[in-house]
Structure formats: C-alpha cells, structure tokens
C-alpha positions in Angstrom: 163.7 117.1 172.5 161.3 116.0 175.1 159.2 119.1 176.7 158.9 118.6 181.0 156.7 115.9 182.4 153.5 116.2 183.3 152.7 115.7 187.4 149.0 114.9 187.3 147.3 117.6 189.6 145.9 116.0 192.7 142.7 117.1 195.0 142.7 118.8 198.0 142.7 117.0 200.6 140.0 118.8 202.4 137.3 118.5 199.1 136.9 114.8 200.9 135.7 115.9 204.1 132.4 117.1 202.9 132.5 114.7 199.9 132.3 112.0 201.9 129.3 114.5 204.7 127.2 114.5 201.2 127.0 111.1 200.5 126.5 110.0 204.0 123.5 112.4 203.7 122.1 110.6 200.5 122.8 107.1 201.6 122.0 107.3 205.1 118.3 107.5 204.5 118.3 104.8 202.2 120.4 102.6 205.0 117.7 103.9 207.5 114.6 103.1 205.5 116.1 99.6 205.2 116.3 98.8 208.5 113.0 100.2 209.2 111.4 97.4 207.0 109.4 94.9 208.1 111.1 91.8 206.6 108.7 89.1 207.1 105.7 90.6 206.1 107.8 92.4 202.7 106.5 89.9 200.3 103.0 90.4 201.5 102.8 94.1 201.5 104.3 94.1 197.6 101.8 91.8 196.5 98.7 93.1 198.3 96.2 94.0 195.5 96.1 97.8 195.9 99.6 97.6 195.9 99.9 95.7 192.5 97.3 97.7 191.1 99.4 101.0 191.8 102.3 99.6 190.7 101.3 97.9 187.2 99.3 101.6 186.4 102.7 103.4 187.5 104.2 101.3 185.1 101.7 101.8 182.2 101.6 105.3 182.5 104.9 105.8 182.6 105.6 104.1 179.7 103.0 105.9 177.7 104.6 109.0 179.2 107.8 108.4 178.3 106.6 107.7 174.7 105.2 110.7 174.6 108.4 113.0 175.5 110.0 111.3 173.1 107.4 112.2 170.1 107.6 115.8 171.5 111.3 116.1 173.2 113.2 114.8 169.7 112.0 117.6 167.9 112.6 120.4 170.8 116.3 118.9 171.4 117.4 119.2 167.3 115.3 122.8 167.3 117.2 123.8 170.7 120.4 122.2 169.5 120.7 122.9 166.1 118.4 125.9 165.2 119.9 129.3 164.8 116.2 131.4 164.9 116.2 134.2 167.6 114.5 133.2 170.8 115.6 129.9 171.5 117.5 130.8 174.7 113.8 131.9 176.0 112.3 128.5 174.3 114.9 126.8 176.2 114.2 128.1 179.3 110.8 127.7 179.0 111.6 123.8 178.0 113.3 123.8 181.6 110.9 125.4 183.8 109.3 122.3 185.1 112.4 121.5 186.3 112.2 124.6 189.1 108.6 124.5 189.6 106.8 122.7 192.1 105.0 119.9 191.0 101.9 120.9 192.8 102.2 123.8 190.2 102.6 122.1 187.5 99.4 120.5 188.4 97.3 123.4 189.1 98.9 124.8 185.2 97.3 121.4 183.8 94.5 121.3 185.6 93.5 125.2 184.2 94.6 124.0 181.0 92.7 120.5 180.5 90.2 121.0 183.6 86.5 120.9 182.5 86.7 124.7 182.8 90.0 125.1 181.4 91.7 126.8 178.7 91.4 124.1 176.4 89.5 121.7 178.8 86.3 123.0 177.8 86.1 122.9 174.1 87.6 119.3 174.5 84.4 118.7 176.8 82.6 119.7 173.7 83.7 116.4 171.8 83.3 114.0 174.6 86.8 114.3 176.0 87.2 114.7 179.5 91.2 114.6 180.8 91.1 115.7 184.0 91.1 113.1 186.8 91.5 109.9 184.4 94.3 107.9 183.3 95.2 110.1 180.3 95.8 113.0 183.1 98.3 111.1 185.0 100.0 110.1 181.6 100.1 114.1 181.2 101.7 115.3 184.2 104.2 112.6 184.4 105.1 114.0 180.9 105.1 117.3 182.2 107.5 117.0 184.4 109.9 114.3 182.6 109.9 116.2 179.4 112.8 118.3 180.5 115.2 115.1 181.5 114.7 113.9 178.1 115.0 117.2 176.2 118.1 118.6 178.3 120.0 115.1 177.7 119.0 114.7 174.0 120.6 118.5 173.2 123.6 117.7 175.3 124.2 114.8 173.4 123.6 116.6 170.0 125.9 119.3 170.8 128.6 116.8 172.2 128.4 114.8 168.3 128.7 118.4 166.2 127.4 119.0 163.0 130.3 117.2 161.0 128.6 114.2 159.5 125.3 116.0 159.0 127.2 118.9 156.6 128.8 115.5 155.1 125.6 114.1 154.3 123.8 117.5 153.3 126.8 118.3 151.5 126.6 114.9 149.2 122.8 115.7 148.6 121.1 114.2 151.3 117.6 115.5 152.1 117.5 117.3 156.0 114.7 114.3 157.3 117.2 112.1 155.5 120.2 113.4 157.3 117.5 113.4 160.5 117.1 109.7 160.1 120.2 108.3 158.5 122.9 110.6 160.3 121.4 112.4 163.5 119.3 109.6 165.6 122.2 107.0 164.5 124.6 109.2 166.2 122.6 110.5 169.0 121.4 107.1 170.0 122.7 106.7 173.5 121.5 109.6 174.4 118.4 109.2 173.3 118.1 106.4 175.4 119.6 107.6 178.3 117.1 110.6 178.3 114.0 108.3 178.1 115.2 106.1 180.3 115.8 109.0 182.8 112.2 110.5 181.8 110.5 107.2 182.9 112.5 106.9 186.1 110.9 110.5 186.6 107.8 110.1 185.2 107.5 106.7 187.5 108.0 108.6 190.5 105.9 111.9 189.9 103.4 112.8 192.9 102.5 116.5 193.3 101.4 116.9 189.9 99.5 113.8 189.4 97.2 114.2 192.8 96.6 117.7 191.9 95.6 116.8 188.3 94.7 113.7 188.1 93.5 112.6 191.7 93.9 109.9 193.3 91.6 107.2 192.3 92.2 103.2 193.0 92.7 101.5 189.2 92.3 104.7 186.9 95.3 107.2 188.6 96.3 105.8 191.7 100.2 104.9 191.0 102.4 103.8 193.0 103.3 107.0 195.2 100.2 107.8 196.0 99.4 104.8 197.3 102.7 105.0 199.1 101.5 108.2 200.1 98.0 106.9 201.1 99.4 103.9 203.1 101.7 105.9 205.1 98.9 106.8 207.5 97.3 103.8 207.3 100.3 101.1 207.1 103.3 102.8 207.8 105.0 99.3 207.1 103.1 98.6 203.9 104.4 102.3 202.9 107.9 101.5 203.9 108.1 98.5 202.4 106.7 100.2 199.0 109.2 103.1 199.3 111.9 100.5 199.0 110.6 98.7 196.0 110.5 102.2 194.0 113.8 103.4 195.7 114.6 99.5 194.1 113.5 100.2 190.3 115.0 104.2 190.6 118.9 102.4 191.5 118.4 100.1 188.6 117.2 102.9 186.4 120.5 104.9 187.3 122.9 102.1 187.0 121.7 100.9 183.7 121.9 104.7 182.8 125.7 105.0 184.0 126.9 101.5 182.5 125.3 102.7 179.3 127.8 105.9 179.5 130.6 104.2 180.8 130.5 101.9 177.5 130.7 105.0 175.8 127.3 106.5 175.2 126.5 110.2 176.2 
C-alpha cells in the first residue's frame, strides 16, 4: 500500500520580487564599472609598471598568506570541530571576530602587537626583526583577516563528514595523527581547498588592514588595492580599469569554488 504523493512545495511568489531587487543591486555596479572603462587604453593601464608591481606582490603575499592559515586554521578547525574541552564556543568566537571588525582595526591590533613599540614588536626589535611596514606585515594582516574563511569552512566541512571513519580507524588501532593524516584531511579535502581558496581571494583583496599596518610602500607592501586606491585620485581610469581586473580574479575565485561543490565537495 502506497502512502499519498508528495506535491513538492513551491515559493512564494512574492520572495522573487526582492530576489531579483538584491541581485540587481550586486550586479549593477559591476555592469556600471564596466561601462565606465576606458577600453582602448585597458591593456596599457594593466601593464603599466606600478601596476604590475602591485599586482605580482598582491599575488605573492597572498599566497604566503594563505599558506599560513592553513598551517594555523587546520589545527583550530579539528580543535573547534572535534574537541569536547570547555571554552570552545568563546575560542570560536574569538576565531570569528575579524570577521565583524573593521579592518582598519584589525590593523591598529597588529600594529600594537608587532609595531616597534608593540606588545611583542619590541622584544622582536631586540633580534633584528622589524614587521611593521614590510612585506612580512602585509603577509600578516591579509592572514588576519582570511584566517576565519578558512577556519569557518574547514569546521563546517568536518562536522558535515562525522566522526564515523575516524572511531573506525581509532577503533582498529590507529594512532590519532594517523587517523589525522590517513582518515581526516582525505575526507575533508574539498573543503580544505575551498577554504584556502576562499582565504586567498580574501587575503588578495585586503586594504584597511594592510595600509594601517603595513603602509603603503611601491615594491615592498603596495598591492594591488592600494594602488587601486592611490590611482583613484590620480587616474581615475587607470583605477577603474584595475578594479575590474581584481573584480576579474575574485569571479574566477568564486566559480572555481562553486564548481568544486557542485562536483560534490563541501
């Protein structure tokens, strides 16, 4: 005997009426900012040198950014995800608070921290170190403020795989770093990727916290929106024309990112 048959529940009809106000509002722009280029002259405000020079240390550092959230975010997204110690809803929080802050903020908090005067700024002073307003600073705030994109989509993922075939594994005598690098990263893979790859789209386009930490000097921290930034008073086209190459990189970024989960990953 055959229970009733389902009738698929449809949408409101009036959910598409601002559906379709709210992507008009995030397209338009976009559409705008397009026309507003100066097509002729495009290839030669790309390929000026300061533009090339932002654009291959925007790279570089956030590469080396991304690199770094993984060697720190892995470890917070299994403790966050799998740890049952009290505290980790404040840890997590924590973890997530660059996410609300302004960036400017999250400069001033690194500056105070690796500043010649800062917290730890000084005694690194001591051995010849100095972070603030080089390349290593820039590599630093990018990370501060992409480390929460990786971390928040690495736990989702871990909680989304369960703890199945890592009791399997501990259960047939498997060591925990075994079970960590045999079991867990195998099955968290995807995500792991799609959290870098959304940390470096983040980290690529960081501002506030880089100019306030790091400055803004041609070669060493200059990336790519800051010299957007810079060229918007002093070539709006150049700027425009930059905008759209970064506005270029972030839609590849987030198609390669949603193909990658329609295939099936996290």
């Amino acid at each position: 005997m055959t229970g009733p048959a389902r009738i698929p529940a449809g949408l409101p009809r009036w959910l598409y009426l601002p559906a379709i106000v709210g992507a008009l509002f995030l397209t338009v722009p976009l559409l705008a900012m397009l026309v507003a280029v100066d097509w002729p002259r495009f290839p030669a405000l790309v390929m000026s040198e300061s533009s090339l020079q932002a654009l291959g240390l925007s790279l570089k550092t956030a590469l080396a950014s991304t690199a770094l959230c993984v060697l720190l975010g892995v470890p917070m997204s299994m403790v966050l995800a799998r740890s049952t110690v009290r505290g980790i809803p404040v840890l997590r929080a924590l973890v997530l608070l660059p996410l609300v802050l302004p960036p400017v903020v999250g400069g001033i908090a690194l500056l105070y921290t690796f500043g010649r005067r800062g917290l730890l700024g000084e005694y690194l002073e001591m051995f010849g170190l100095r972070i603030g307003f080089s390349t290593a600073a820039v590599v630093l705030a990018q990370a501060f403020v992409a480390l929460p994109f990786l971390v928040m989509t690495l736990e989702g993922a871990l909680r989304t795989a369960g703890r199945r075939y890592e009791d399997v594994a501990a259960t047939l005598g498997a060591r925990p770093t075994t079970v960590f690098r045999r079991v867990t990263v195998p099955l968290v893979l995807p995500g792991l990727v799609s959290g870098a790859v959304l940390a470096f789209a983040r980290a690529l386009g960081e501002f506030g916290a880089t100019l306030t930490f790091a400055g803004s000097l041609p070669g060493v921290t200059r990336t790519l929106p800051l010299e957007i930034y810079l060229q918007r008073e002093a070539d709006p086209d150049a700027a425009v024309a930059l905008s759209l190459l970064l506005v270029v990189v972030a839609v590849a970024i987030v198609v390669a990112v949603h193909a990658r989960r329609e295939v099936g990953g996290p």
